[in-house]
C-alpha positions as MATLAB code, in Angstrom:
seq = 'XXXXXXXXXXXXXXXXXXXXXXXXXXXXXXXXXXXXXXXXXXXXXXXXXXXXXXXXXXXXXXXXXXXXXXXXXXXXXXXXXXXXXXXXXXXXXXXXXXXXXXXXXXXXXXXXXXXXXXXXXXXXXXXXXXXXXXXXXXXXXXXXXXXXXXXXXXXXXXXXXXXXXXXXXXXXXXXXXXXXXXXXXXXXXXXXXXXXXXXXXXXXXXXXXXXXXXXXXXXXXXXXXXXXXXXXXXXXXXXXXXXXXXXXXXXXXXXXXXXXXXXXXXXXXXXXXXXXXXXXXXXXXXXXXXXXXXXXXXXXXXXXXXXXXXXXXXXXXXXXXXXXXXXXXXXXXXXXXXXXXXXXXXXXXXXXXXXXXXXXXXXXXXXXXXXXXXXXXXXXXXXXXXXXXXXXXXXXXXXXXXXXXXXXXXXXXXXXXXXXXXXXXXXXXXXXXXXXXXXXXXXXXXXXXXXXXXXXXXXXXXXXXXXXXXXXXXXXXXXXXXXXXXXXXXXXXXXXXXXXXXXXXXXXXXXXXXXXXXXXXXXXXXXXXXXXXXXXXXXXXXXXXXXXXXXXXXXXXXXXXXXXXXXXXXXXXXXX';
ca = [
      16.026   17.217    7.055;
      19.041   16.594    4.563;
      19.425   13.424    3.496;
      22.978   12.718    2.182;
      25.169    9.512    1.392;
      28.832    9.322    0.491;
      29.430    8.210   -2.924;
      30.261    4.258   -3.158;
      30.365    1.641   -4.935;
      27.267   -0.576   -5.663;
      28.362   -3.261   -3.085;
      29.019   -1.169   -0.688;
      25.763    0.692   -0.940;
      23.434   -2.409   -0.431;
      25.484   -3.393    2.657;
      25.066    0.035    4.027;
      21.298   -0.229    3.471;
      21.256   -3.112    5.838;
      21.518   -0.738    8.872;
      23.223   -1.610   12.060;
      22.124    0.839   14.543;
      23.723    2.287   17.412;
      22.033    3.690   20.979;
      19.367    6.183   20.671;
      20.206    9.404   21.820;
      17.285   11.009   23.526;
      16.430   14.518   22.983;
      13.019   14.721   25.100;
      13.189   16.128   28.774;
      13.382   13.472   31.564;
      12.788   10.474   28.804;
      14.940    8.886   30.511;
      12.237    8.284   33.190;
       9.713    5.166   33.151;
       6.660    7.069   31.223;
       3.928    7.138   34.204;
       0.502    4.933   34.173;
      -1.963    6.638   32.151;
       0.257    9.681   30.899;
       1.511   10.182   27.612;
       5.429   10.341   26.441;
       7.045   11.896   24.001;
      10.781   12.518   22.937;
      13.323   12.506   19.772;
      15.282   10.025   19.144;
      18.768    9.866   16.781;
      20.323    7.765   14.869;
      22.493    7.467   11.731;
      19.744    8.254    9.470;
      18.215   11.130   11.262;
      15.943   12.387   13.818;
      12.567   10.550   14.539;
      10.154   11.784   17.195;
       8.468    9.042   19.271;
       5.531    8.458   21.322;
       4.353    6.426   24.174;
       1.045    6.560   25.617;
       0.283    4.412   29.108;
      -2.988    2.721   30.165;
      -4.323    3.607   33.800;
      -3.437   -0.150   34.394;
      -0.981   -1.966   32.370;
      -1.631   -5.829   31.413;
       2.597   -6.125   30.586;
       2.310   -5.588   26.767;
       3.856   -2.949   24.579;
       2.441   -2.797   21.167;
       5.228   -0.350   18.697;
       3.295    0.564   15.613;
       4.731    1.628   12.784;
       2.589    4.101   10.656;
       2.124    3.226    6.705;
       3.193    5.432    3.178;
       3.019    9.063    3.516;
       4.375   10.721   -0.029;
       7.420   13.182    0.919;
       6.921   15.242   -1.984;
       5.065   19.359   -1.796;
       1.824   18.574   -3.456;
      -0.425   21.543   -4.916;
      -3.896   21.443   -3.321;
      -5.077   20.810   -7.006;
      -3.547   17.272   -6.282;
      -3.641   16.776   -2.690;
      -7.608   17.240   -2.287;
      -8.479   14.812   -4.767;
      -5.951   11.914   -3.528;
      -7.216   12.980   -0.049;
      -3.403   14.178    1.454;
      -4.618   16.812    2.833;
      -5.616   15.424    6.046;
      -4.669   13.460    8.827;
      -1.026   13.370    8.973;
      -0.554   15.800    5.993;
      -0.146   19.357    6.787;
      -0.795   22.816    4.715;
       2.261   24.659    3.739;
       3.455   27.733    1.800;
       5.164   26.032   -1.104;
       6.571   28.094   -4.154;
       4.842   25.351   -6.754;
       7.402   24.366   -9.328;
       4.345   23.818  -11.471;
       2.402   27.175  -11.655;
      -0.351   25.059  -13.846;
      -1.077   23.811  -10.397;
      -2.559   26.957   -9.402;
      -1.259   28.400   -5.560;
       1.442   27.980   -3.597;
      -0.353   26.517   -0.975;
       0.071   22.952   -1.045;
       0.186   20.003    1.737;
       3.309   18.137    3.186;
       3.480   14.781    5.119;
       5.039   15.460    8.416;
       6.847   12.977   10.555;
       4.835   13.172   13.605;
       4.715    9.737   15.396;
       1.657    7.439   15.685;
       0.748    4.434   17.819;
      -2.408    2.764   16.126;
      -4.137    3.135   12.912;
      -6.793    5.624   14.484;
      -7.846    7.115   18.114;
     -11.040    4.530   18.326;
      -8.786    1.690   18.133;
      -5.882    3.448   20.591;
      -8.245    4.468   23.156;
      -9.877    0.497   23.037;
      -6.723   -1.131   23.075;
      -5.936    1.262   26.132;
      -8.940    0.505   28.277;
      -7.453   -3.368   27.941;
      -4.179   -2.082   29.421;
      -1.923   -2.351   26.432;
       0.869    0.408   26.242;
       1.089    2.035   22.620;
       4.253    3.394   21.166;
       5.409    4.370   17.658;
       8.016    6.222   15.973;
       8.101    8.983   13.302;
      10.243    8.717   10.705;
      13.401   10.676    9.626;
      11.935   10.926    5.724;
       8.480    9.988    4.299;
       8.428    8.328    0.945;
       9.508    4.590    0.966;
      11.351    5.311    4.245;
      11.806    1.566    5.306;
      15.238    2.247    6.441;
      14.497    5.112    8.603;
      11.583    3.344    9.796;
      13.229    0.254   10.851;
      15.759    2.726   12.947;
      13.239    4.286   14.282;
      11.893    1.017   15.068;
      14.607   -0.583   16.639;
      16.046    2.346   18.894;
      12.215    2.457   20.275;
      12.877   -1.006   21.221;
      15.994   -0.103   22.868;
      14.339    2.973   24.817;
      11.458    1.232   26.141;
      13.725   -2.357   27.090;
      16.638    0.208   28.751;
      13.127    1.073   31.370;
      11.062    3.927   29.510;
       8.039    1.817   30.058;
       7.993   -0.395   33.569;
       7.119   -3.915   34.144;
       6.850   -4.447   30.810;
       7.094   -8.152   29.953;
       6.548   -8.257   25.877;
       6.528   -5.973   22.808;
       4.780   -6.540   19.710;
       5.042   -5.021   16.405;
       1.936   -3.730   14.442;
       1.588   -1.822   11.220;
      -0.509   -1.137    8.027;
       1.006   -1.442    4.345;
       4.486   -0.398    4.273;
       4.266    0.108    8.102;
       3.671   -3.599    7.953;
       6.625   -4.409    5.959;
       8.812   -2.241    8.777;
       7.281   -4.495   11.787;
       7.720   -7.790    9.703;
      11.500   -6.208    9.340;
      11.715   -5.568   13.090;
      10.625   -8.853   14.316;
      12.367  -10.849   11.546;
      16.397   -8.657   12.827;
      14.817   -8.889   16.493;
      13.460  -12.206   17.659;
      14.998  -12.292   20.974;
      13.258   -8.482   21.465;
      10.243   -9.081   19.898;
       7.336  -11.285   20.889;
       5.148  -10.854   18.040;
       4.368   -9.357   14.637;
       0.974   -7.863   13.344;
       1.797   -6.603    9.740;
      -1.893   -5.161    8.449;
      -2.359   -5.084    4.752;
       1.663   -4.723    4.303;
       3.518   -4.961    1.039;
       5.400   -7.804    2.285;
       6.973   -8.701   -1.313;
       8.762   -5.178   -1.320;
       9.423   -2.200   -3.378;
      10.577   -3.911   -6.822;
       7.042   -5.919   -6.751;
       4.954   -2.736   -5.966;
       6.636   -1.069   -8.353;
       6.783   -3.048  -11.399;
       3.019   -3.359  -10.953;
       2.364    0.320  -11.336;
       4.599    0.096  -14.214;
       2.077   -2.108  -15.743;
      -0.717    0.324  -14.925;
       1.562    3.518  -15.960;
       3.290    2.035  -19.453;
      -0.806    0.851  -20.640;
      -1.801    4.341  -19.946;
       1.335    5.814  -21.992;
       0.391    2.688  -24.867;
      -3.303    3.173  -24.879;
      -4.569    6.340  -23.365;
      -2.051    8.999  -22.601;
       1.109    8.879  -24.911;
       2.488   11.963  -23.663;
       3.331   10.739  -20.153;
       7.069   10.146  -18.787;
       6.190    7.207  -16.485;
       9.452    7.138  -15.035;
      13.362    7.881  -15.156;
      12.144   11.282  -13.987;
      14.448   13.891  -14.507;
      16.701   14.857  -10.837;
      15.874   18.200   -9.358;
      12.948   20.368   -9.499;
      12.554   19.323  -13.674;
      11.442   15.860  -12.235;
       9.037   16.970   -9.826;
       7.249   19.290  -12.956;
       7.706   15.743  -14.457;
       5.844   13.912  -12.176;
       3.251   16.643  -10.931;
       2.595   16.584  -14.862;
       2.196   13.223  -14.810;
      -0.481   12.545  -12.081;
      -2.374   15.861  -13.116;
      -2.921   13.813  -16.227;
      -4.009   10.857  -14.822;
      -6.331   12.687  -12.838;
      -7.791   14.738  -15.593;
      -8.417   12.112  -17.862;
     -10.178    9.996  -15.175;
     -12.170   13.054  -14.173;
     -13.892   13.566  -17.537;
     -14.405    9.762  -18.757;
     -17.907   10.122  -18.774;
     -17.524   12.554  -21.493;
     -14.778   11.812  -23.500;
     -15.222    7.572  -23.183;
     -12.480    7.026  -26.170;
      -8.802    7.624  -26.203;
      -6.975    9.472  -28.840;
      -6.167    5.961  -30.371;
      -9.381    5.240  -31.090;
      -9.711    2.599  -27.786;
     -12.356    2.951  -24.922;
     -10.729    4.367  -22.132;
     -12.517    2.575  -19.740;
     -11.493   -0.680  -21.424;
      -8.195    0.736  -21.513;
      -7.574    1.388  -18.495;
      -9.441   -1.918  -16.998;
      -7.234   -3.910  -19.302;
      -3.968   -2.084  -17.110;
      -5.318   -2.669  -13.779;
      -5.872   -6.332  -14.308;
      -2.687   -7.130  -15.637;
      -1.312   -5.368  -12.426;
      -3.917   -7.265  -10.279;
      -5.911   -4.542   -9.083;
      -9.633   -5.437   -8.087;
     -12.341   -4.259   -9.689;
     -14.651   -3.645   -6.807;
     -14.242    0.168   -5.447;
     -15.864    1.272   -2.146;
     -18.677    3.105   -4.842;
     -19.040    0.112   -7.471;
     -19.552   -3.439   -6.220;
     -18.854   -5.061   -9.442;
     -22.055   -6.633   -9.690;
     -25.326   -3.885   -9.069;
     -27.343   -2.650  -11.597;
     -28.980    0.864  -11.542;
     -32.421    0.066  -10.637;
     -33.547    2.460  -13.404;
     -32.729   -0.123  -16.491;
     -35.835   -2.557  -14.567;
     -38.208    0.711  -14.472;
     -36.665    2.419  -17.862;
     -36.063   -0.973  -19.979;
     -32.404   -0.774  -21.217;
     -32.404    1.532  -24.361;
     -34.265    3.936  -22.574;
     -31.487    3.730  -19.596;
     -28.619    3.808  -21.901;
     -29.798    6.846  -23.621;
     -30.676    8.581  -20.507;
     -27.279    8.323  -18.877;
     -27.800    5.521  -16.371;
     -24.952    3.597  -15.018;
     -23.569    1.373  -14.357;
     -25.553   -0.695  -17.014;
     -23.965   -4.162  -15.652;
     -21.740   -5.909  -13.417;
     -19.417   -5.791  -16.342;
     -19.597   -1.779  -16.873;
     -19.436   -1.620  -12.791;
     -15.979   -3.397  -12.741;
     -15.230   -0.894  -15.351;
     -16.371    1.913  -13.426;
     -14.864    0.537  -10.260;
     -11.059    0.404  -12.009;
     -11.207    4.018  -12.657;
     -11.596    4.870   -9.549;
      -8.894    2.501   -8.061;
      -6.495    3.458  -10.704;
      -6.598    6.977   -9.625;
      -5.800    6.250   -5.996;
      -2.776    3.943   -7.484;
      -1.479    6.492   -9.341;
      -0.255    8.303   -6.084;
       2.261    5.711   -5.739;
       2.995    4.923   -8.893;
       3.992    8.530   -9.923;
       5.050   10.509   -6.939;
       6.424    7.194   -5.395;
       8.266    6.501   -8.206;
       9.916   10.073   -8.484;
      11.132    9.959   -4.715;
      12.466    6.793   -4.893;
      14.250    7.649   -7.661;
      15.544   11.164   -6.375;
      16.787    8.689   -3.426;
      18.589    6.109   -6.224;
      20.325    9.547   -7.515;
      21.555   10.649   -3.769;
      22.817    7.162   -3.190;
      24.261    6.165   -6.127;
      26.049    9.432   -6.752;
      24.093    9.383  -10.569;
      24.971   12.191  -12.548;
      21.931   13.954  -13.942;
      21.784   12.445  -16.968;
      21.983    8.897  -15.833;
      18.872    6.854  -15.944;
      17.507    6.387  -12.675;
      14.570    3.843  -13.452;
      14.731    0.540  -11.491;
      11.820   -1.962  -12.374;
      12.517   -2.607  -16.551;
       9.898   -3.604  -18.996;
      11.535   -4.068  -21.599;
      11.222   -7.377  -22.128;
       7.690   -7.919  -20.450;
       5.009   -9.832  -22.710;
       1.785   -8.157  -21.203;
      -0.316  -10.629  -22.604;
       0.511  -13.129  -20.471;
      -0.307  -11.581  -17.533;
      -3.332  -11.484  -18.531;
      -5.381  -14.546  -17.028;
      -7.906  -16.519  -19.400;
     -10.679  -15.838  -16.588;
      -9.350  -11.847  -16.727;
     -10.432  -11.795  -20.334;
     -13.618  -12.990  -20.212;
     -14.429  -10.014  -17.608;
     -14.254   -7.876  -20.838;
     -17.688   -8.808  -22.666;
     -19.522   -6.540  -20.899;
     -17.859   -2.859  -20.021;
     -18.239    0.248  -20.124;
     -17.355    2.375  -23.148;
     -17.180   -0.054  -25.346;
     -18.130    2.179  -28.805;
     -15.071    2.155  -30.877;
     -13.853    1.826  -34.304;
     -11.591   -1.310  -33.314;
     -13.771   -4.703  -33.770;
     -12.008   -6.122  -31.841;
     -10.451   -4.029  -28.397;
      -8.851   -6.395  -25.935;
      -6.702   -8.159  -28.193;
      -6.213   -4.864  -30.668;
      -4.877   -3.594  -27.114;
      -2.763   -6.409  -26.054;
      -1.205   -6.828  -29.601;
      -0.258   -2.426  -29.163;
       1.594   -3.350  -25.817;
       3.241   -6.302  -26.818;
       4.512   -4.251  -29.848;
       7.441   -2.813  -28.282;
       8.632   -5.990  -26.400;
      12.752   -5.651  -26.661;
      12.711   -2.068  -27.425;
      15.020    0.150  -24.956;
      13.490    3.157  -26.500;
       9.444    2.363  -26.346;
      10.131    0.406  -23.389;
      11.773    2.031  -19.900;
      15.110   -0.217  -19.461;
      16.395   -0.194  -15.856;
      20.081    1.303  -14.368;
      21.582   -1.809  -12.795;
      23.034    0.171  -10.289;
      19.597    1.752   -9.183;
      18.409   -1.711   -9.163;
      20.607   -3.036   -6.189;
      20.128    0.059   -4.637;
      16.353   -0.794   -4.255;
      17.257   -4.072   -3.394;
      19.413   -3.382   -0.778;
      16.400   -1.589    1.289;
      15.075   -2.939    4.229;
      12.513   -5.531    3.688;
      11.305   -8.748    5.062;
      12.292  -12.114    3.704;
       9.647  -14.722    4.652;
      11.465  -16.218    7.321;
       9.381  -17.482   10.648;
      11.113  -15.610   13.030;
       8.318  -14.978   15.886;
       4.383  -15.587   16.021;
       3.241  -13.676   13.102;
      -0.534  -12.792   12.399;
      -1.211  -11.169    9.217;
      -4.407   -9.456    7.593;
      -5.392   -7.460    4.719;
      -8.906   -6.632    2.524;
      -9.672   -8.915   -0.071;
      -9.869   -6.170   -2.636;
      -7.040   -3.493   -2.187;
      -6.070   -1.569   -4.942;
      -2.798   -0.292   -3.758;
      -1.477   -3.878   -2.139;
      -2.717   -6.761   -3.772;
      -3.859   -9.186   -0.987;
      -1.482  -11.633   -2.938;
       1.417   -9.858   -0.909;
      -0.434  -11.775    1.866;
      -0.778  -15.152    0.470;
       2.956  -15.465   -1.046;
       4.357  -13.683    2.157;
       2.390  -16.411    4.212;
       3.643  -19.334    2.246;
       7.291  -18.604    2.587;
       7.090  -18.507    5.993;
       5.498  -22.165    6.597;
       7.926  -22.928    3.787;
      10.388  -21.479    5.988;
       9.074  -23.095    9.631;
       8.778  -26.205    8.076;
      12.129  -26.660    6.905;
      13.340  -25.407   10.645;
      10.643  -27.540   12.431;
       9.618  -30.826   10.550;
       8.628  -32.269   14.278;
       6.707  -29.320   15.233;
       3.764  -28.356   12.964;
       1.139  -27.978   15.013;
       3.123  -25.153   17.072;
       3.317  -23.157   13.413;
       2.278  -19.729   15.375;
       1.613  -17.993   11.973;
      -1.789  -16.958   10.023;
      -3.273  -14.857    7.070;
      -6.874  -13.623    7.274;
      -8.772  -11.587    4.777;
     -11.537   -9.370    5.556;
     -14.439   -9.392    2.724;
     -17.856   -7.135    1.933;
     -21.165   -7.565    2.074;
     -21.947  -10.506   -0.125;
     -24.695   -8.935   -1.635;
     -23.303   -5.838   -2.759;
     -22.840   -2.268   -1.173;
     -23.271   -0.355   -4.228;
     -26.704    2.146   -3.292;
     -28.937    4.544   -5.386;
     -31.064    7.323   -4.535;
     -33.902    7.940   -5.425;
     -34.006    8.449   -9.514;
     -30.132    8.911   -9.327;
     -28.359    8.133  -12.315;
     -25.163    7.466  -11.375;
     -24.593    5.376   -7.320;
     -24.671    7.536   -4.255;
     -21.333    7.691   -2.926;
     -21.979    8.170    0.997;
     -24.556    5.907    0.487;
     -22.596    2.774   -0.703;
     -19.860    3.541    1.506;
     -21.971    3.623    4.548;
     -23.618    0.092    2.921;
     -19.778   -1.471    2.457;
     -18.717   -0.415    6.432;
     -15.353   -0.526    5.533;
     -14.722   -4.146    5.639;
     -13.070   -6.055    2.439;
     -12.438   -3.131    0.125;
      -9.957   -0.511    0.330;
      -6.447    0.107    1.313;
      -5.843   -0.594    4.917;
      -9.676    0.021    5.462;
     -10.783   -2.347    8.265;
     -13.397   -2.139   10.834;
     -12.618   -1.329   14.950;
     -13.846   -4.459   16.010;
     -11.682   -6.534   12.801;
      -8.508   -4.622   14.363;
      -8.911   -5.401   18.039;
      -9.615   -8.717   17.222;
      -6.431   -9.087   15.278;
      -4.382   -7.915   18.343;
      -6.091  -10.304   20.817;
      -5.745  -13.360   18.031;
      -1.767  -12.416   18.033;
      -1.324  -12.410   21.836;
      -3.049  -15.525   22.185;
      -1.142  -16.960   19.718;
       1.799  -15.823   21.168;
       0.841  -16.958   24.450;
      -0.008  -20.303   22.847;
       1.885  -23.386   24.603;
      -0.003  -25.998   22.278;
      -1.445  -26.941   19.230;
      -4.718  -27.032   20.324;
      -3.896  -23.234   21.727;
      -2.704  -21.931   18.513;
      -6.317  -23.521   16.750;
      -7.849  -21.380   19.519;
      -6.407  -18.190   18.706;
      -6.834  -18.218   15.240;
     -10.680  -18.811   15.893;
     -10.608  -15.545   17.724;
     -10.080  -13.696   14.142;
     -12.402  -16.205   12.491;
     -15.400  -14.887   14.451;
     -14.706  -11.573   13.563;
     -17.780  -10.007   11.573;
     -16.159   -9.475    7.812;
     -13.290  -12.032    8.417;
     -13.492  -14.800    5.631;
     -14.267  -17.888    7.315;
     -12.684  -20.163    4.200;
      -9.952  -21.138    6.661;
      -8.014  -22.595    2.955;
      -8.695  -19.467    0.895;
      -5.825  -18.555   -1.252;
      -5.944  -14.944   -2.898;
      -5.175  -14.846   -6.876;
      -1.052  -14.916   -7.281;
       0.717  -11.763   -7.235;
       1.558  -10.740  -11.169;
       5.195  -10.818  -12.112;
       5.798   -8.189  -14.753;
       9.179   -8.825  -14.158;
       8.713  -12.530  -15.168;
       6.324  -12.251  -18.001;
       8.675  -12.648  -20.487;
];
């Protein structure tokens, strides 16, 4: 679908990004109609931003509740089958196309699309448990993918509408659910629709919005460009199909380079890649536990080998500290998706909107000024002592590395400065603002390398900031809570037999899916969420509100450290 914005000024863009949407108009056959007990509903629905498709599926007996889920990040851009396999978009909602690449380095023309097909839980396990307890499940496609948090919240809202003007019968609540920027649209919905809304589930969402998520992966993108890969445009991608060769470029890089770190362990500037690129994804706050590498097993082969005799045979990891280093590598590579092709659509969008020529900068998160060094933590740099790589002819890498980056602080040429006018533009999006709006229950893993659980903990504290400041008399009735799901404590990360490097179906089966990973949870951590929310909701006491939020807390996986705070989001934008 075309996207296309009149040309206005900067004020007048942001206030047209806070949407005001009309009726629905629905395109589906009889949706008019109260969707029937245990049949499934589906329609179009328009609005000023476009077409979004919509689906509601009924239980064979309803309990009264209609939970709209809002589905999370699909990238909008073609991508080669050289890029989509590895980064795993070529399944579930991503479909094969016939694509004429743009990049014929890529290889074929066939290449995979996100589509904007509709979906009402985070998998079919979870929607076919949450029907046998009678809960009605709706959601909305979007009219774009990318960071579509306008079109989602439309699609959002004139759901609401549909189902409240009798699509669904005897309803009597509607919650909003959905996973990382699917949470951020239901946190939206329920903080512009209190009266319509009952509750809010947002699951690992990135709750501090696009500006934050992107000036992290600027962190991770500009070390690369410092340290490892000079040659990379990292953003202000050129507008047309010149910026998508950009940006396919880009991650094809990425994703070489981490491919053959095993053999080529040092970077063109003489530092240790895997340092390198540890040193970026800490200063971004990425964990360094993967679903593979639990940041803390040794292969079993340096007790049966001795350590030299390890080493020289290829074993790894070697320690917790070459594990961490390990375990970065591989969640830098799944960042990278965002931080590349995110960054490219969003900035195709600040073009559309803005009416930018071709040749103006479209960038929007500046580091120009950032001192990278001090986001590094004093704990963050002891975790260097001991990783992988580590053979250089620098004496001294960490700070050798730090002192490179910090370098170029004030430059507008070394450095990416930022087009105020794309800058508002991104501001202007849809996105929660930590106000306490309706009972909100929040939860995310404890190590996600795409959204920092730290979205979690700041998003959390504005809103008691923000209840308590509305409801000094009424504490105890504070119908909010963050939980974070964790691993096994002692480690996930398995061998086989003789194996030199961990088995990766192995320690994945070991980890089952609970504390690491984007939006990875277990069935029994999700349903357990939803039932925590309606009691909460349903809470008429203090003493009520306790009870619901033990119903999370028993949970297998759920941390039971009812005052754990994650580590602070970093502020590149601050670190000055």
């Amino acid at each position: 679908m075309k996207f296309t914005f009149m040309r206005r000024g900067v004020a007048a863009i942001a206030a047209a990004s806070l949407i005001t949407i009309g009726a629905p108009v629905v395109t589906a056959a009889n949706a008019a109609d109260a969707c029937a007990l245990g049949a499934t509903c589906e329609g179009a629905l328009s609005g000023p931003l476009g077409d979004s498709p919509y689906t509601i599926q009924m239980p064979e007996k309803f309990n009264g509740t209609v939970l709209l889920y809002s589905h999370g990040y699909r990238i909008g851009t073609p991508l080669p089958a050289a890029l989509a396999t590895p980064l795993g978009l070529n399944t579930g909602a991503y479909k094969q196309i016939s694509y004429p690449a743009f990049a014929p380095a890529f290889g074929s023309d066939v290449a995979y699309l996100a589509s904007n097909e509709a979906a009402i839980a985070p998998n079919p396990t979870v929607a076919a448990n949450l029907l046998a307890q009678g809960y009605a499940l709706a959601g909305a496609g979007y009219a774009r993918q990318g960071w579509a948090s306008a079109e989602g919240v439309e699609a959002g809202e004139n759901l609401i509408k549909l189902i409240n003007a009798g699509a669904v019968s005897n309803k009597k609540k509607i919650m909003v659910w959905g996973d990382s920027l699917g949470g951020l649209i239901s946190q939206t919905l329920a903080e512009r629709n209190p009266g319509k809304i009952a509750g809010s589930l947002p699951s690992c969402g990135v709750l501090e919005g696009p500006l934050q998520a992107y000036s992290s992966a600027m962190t991770v993108l500009y070390t690369w460009k410092a340290l490892i890969a000079p040659n990379l445009k990292v953003a202000n991608y050129s507008a047309g199909p010149a910026g998508y060769v950009e940006a396919l470029t880009d991650l094809g890089t990425v994703l070489t380079i981490l491919g053959g770190a095993a053999t080529t362990p040092v970077t063109p500037a003489g530092f240790p890649l895997a340092q390198a690129n540890l040193l970026g994804g800490l200063m971004a706050g990425l964990p360094t536990k993967s679903n593979v590498y639990d940041g803390q097993t040794q292969n079993p082969a340096f007790a049966q080998l001795g350590t030299l005799a390890a080493l020289g045979g290829g074993y790894q990891p070697a320690s917790s500290g070459a594990s961490s280093a390990v375990a970065m590598l591989q969640n830098v590579g799944g960042a990278a998706a965002l931080g590349i092709l995110g960054r490219y659509e969003m900035e195709q969008r600040v073009r559309t909107i803005g009416g930018l020529a071709a040749t103006d900068n479209a960038n929007f998160s500046d580091n120009v000024n950032v001192v990278y060094s001090k986001l590094l933590s004093d704990e963050q740099r002891g975790e260097f002592g001991d990783t992988l790589n580590a053979t250089t002819v620098i004496t001294d890498p960490l700070n050798s590395m730090l002192a490179r980056l910090d370098s170029t602080v004030g430059s507008t040429t070394a450095r990416y400065p930022a087009n105020p006018t794309a800058v508002a533009i991104v501001n202007a999006l849809p996105a929660p603002k930590g106000i306490y709006s309706v009972p909100t229950l929040m939860i995310t893993t404890t190590y996600d390398a795409i959204v920092p659980d730290g979205n979690t903990g700041e998003f959390f504290a504005s809103m008691a900031k923000s209840y308590n400041k509305m409801n000094k008399k009424k504490r105890g009735l504070f119908k909010a809570a963050a939980f974070y799901t964790i691993p096994p404590v002692d480690g996930w990360t398995k061998f086989a037999p003789g194996a030199k490097a961990p088995d990766a179906a192995l320690s994945i089966a070991a980890l089952g899916n609970s504390g690491v990973g984007h939006c990875v949870y277990t069935t029994e951590q999700l349903l357990g969420a939803v039932r925590g929310l309606n009691a909460m909701v349903n809470a008429k006491s203090a003493k009520q509100v306790t009870a619901a939020k033990r119903i999370v807390f028993a949970v297998p996986g759920v941390n039971k450290d009812r005052i754990y705070l994650p580590d602070p989001l970093k502020k590149p934008l601050r670190a000055r």
